[in-house]
N, CA, C and O atoms as a Maestro MAE file, in Angstrom:
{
 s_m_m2io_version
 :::
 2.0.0
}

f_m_ct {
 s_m_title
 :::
 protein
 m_atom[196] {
  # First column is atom index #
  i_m_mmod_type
  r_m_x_coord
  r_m_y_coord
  r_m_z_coord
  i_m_residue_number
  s_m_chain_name
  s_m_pdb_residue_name
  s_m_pdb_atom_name
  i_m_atomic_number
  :::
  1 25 0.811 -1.194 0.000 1 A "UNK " " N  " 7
  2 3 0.000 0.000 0.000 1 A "UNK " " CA " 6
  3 2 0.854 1.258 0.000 1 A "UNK " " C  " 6
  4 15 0.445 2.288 -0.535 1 A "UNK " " O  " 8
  5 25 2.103 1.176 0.630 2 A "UNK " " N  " 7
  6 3 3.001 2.267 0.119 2 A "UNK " " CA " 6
  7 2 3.272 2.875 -0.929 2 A "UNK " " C  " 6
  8 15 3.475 4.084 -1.038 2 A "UNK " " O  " 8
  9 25 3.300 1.711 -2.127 3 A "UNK " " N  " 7
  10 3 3.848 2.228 -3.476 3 A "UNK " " CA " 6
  11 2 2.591 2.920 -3.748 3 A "UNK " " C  " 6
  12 15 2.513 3.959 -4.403 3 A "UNK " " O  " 8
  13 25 1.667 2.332 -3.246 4 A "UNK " " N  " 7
  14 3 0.373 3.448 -3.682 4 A "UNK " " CA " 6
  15 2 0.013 4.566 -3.725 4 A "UNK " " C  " 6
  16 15 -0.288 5.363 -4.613 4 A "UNK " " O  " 8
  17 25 0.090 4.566 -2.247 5 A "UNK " " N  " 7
  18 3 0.544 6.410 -1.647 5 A "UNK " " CA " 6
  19 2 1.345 6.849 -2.225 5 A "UNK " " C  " 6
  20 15 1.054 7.854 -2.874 5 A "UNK " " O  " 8
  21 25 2.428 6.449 -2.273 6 A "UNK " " N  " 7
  22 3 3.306 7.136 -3.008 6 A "UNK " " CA " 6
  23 2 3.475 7.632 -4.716 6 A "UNK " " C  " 6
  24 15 3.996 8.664 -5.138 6 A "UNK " " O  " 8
  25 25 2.953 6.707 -5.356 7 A "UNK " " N  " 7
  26 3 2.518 6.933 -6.767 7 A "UNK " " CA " 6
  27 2 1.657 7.896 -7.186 7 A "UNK " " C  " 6
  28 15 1.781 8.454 -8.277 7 A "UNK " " O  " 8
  29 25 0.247 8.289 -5.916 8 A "UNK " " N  " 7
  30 3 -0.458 9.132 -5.922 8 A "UNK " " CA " 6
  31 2 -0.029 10.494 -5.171 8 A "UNK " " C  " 6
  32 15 -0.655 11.545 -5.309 8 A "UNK " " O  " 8
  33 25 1.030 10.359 -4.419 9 A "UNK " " N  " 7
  34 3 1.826 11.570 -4.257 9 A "UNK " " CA " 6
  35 2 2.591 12.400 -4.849 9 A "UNK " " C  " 6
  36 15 2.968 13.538 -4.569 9 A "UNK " " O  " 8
  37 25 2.890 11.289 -6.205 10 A "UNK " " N  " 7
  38 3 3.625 11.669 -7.238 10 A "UNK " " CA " 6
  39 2 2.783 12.370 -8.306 10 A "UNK " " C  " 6
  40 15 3.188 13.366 -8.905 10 A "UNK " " O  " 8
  41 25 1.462 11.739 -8.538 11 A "UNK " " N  " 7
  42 3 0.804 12.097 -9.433 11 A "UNK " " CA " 6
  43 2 0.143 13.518 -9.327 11 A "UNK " " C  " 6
  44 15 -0.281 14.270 -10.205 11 A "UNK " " O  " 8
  45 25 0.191 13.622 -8.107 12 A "UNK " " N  " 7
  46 3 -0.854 14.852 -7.564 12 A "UNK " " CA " 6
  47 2 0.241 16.141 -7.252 12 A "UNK " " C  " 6
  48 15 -0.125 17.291 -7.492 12 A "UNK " " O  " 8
  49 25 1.524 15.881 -6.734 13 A "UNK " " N  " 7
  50 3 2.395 17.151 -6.829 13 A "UNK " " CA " 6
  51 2 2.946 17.242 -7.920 13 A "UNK " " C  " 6
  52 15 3.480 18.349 -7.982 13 A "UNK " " O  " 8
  53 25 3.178 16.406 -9.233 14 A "UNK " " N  " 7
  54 3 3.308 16.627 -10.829 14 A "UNK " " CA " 6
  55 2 2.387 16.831 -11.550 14 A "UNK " " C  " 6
  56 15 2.566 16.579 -12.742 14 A "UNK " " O  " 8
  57 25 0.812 17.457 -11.037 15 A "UNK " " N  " 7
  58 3 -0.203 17.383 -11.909 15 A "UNK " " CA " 6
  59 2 -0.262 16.391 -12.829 15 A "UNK " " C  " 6
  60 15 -0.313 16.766 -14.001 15 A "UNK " " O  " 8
  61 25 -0.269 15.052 -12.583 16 A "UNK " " N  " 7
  62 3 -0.158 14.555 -13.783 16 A "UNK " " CA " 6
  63 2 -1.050 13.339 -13.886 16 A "UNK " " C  " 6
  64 15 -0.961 12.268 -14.486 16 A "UNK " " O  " 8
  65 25 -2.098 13.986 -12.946 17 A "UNK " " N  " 7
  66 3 -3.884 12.949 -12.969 17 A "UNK " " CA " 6
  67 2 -4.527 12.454 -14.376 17 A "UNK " " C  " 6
  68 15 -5.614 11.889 -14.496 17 A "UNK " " O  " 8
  69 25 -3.683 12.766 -15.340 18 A "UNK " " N  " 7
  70 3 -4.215 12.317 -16.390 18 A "UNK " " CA " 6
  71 2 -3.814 10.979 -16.395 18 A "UNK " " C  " 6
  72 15 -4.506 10.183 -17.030 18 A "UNK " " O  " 8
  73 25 -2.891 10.615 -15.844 19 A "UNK " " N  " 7
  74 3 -1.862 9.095 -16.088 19 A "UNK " " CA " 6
  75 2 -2.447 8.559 -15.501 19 A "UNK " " C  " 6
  76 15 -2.179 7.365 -15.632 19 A "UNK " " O  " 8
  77 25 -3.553 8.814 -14.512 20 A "UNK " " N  " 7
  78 3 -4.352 8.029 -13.626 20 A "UNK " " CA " 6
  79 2 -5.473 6.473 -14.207 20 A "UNK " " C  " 6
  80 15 -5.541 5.331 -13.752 20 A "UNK " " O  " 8
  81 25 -6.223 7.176 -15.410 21 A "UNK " " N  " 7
  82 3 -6.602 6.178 -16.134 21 A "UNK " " CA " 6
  83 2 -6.307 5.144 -16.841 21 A "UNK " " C  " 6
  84 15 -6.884 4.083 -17.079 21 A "UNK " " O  " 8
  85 25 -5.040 5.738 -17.231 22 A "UNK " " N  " 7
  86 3 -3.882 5.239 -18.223 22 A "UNK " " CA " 6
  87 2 -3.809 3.827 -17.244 22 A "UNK " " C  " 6
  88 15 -4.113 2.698 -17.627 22 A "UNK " " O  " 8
  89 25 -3.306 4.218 -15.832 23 A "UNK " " N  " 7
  90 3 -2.484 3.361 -15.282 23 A "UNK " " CA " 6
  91 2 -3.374 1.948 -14.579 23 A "UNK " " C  " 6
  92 15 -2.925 0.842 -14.280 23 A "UNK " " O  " 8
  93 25 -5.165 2.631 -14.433 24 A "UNK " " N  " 7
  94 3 -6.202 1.871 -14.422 24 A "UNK " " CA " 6
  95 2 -6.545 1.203 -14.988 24 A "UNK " " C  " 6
  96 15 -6.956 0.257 -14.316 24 A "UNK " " O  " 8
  97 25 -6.748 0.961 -16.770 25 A "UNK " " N  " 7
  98 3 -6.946 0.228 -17.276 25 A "UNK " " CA " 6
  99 2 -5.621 -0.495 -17.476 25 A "UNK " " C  " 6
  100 15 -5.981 -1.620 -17.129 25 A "UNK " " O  " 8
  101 25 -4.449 -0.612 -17.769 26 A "UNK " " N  " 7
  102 3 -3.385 -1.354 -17.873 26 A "UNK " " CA " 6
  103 2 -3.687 -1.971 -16.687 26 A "UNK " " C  " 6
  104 15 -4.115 -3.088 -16.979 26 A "UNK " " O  " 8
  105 25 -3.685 -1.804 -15.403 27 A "UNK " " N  " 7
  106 3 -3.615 -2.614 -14.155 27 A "UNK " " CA " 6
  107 2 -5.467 -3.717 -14.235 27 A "UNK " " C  " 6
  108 15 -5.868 -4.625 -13.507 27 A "UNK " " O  " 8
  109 25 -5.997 -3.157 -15.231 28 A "UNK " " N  " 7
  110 3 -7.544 -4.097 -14.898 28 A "UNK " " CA " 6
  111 2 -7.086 -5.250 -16.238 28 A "UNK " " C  " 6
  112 15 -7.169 -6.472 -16.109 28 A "UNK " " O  " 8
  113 25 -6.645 -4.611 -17.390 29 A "UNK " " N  " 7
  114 3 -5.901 -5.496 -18.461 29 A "UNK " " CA " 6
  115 2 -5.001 -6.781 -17.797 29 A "UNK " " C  " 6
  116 15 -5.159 -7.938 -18.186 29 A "UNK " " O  " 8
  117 25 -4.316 -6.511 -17.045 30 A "UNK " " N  " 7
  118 3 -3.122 -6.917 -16.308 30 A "UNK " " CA " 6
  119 2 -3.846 -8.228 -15.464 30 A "UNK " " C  " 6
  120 15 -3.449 -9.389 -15.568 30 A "UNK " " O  " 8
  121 25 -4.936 -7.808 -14.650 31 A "UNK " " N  " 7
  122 3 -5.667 -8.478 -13.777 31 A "UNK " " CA " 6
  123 2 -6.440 -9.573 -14.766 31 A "UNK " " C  " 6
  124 15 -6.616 -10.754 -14.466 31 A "UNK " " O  " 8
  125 25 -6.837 -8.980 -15.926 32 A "UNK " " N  " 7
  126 3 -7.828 -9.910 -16.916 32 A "UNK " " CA " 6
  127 2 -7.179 -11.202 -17.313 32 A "UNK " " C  " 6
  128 15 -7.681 -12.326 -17.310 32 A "UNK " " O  " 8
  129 25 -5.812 -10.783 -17.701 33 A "UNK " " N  " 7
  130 3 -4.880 -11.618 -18.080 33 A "UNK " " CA " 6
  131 2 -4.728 -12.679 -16.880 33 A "UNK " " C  " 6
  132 15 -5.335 -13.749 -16.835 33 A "UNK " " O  " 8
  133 25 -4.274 -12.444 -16.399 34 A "UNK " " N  " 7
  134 3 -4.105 -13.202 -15.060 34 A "UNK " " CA " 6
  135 2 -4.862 -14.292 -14.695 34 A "UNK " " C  " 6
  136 15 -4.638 -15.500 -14.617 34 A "UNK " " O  " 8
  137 25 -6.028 -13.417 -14.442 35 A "UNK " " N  " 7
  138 3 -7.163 -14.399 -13.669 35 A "UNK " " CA " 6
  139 2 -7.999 -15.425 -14.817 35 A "UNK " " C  " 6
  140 15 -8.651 -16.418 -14.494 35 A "UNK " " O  " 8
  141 25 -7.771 -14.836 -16.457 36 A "UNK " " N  " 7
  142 3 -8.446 -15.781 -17.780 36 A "UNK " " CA " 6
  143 2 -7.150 -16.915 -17.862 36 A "UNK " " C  " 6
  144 15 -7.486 -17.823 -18.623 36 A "UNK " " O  " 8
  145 25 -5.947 -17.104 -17.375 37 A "UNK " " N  " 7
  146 3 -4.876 -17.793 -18.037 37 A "UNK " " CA " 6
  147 2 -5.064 -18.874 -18.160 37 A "UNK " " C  " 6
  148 15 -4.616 -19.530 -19.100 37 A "UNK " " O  " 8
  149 25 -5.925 -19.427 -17.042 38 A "UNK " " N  " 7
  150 3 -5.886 -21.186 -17.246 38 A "UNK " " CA " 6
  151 2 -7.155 -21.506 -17.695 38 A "UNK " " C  " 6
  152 15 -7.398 -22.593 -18.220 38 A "UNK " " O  " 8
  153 25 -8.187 -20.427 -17.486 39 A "UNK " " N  " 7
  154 3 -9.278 -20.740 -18.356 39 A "UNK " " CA " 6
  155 2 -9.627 -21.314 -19.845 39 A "UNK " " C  " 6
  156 15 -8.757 -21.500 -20.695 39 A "UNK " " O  " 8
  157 25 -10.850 -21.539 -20.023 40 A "UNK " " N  " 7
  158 3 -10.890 -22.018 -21.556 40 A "UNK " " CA " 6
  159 2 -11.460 -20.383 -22.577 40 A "UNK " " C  " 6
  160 15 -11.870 -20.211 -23.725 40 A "UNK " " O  " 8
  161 25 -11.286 -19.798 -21.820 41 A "UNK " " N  " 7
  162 3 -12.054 -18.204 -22.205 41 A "UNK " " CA " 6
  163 2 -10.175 -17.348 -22.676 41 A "UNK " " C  " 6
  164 15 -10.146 -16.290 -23.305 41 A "UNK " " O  " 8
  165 25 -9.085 -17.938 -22.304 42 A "UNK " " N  " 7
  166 3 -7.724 -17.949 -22.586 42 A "UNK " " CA " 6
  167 2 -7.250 -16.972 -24.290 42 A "UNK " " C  " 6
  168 15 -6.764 -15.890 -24.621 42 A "UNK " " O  " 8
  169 25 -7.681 -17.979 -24.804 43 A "UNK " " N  " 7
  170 3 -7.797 -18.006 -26.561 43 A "UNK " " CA " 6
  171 2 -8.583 -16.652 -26.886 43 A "UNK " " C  " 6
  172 15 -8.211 -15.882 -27.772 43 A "UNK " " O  " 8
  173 25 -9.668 -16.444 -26.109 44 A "UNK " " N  " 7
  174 3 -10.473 -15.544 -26.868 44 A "UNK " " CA " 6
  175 2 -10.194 -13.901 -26.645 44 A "UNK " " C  " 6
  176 15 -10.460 -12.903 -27.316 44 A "UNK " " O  " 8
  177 25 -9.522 -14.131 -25.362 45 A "UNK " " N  " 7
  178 3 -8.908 -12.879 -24.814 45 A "UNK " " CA " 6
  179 2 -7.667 -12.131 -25.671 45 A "UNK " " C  " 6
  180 15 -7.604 -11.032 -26.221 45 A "UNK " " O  " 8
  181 25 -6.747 -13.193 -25.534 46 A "UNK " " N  " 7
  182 3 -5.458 -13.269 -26.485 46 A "UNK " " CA " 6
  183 2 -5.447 -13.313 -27.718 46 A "UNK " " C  " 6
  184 15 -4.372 -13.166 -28.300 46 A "UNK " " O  " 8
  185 25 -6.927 -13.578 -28.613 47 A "UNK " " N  " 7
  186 3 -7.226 -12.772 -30.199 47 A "UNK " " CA " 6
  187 2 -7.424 -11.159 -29.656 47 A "UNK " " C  " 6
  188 15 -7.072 -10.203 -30.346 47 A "UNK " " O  " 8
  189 25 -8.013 -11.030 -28.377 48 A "UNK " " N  " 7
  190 3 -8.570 -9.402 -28.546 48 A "UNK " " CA " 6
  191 2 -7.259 -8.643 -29.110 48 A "UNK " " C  " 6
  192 15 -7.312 -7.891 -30.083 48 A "UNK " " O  " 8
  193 25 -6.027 -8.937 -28.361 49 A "UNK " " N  " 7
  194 3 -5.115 -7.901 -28.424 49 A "UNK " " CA " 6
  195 2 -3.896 -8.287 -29.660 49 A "UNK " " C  " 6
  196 15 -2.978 -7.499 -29.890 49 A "UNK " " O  " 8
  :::
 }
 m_bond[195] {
  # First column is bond index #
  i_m_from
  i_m_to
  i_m_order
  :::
  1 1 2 1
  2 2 3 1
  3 3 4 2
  4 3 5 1
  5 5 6 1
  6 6 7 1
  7 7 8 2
  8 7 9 1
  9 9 10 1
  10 10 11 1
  11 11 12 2
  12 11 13 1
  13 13 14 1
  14 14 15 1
  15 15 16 2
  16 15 17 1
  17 17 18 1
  18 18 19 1
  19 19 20 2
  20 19 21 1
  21 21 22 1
  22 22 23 1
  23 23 24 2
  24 23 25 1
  25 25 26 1
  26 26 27 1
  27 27 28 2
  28 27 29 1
  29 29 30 1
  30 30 31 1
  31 31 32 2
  32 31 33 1
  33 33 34 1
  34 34 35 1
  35 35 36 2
  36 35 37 1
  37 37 38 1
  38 38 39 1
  39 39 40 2
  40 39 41 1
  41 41 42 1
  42 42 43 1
  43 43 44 2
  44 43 45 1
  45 45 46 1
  46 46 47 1
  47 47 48 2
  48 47 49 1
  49 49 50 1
  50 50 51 1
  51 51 52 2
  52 51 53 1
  53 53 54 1
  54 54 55 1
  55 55 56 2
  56 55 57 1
  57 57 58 1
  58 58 59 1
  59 59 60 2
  60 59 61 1
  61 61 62 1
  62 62 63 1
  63 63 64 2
  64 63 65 1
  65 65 66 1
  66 66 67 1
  67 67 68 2
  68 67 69 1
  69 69 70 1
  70 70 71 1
  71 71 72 2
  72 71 73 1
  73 73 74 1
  74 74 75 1
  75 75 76 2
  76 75 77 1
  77 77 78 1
  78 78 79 1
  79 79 80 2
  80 79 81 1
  81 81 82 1
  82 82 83 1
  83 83 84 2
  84 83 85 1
  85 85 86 1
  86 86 87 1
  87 87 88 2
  88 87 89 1
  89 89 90 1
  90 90 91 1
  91 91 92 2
  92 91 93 1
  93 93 94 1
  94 94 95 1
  95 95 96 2
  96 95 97 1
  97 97 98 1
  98 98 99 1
  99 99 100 2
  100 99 101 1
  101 101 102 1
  102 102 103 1
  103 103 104 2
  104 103 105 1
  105 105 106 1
  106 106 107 1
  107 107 108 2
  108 107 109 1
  109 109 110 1
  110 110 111 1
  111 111 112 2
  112 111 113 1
  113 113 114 1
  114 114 115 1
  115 115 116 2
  116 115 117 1
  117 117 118 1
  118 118 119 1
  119 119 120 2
  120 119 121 1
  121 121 122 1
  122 122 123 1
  123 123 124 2
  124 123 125 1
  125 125 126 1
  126 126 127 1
  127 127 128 2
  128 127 129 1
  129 129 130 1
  130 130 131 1
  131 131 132 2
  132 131 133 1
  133 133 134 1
  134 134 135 1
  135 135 136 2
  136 135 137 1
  137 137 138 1
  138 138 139 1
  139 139 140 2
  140 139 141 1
  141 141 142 1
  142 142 143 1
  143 143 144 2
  144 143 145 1
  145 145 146 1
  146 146 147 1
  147 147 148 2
  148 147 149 1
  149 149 150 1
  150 150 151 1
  151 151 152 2
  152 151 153 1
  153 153 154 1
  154 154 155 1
  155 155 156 2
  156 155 157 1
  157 157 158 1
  158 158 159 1
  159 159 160 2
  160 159 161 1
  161 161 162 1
  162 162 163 1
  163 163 164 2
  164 163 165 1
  165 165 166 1
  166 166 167 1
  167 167 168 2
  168 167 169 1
  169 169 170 1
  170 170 171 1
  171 171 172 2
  172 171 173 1
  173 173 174 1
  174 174 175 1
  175 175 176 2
  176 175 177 1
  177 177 178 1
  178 178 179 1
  179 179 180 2
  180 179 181 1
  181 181 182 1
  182 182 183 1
  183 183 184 2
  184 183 185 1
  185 185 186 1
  186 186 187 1
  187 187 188 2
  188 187 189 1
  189 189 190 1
  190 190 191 1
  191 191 192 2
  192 191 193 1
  193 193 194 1
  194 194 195 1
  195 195 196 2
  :::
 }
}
């Protein structure tokens, strides 16, 4: 939970809340991957991209 705070400490004294979404969907992408890997739903994910 540190790097958290801290990432958002970064973001907020560099104005740079735009990277915020950016860094949301890569981290929900990230999670998709993950949690589809051993599934049979695998294949269909890995045509999306």
């Amino acid at each position: 939970m540190d790097f958290l705070a801290e990432l958002w400490q970064f973001l907020k004294h560099r104005k740079k809340l735009w990277l915020l979404p950016v860094i949301m969907v890569l981290l929900l992408l990230a999670l998709l991957i993950v949690f589809v890997q051993g599934s049979a739903l695998a294949p269909f994910i890995y045509s999306v991209f």
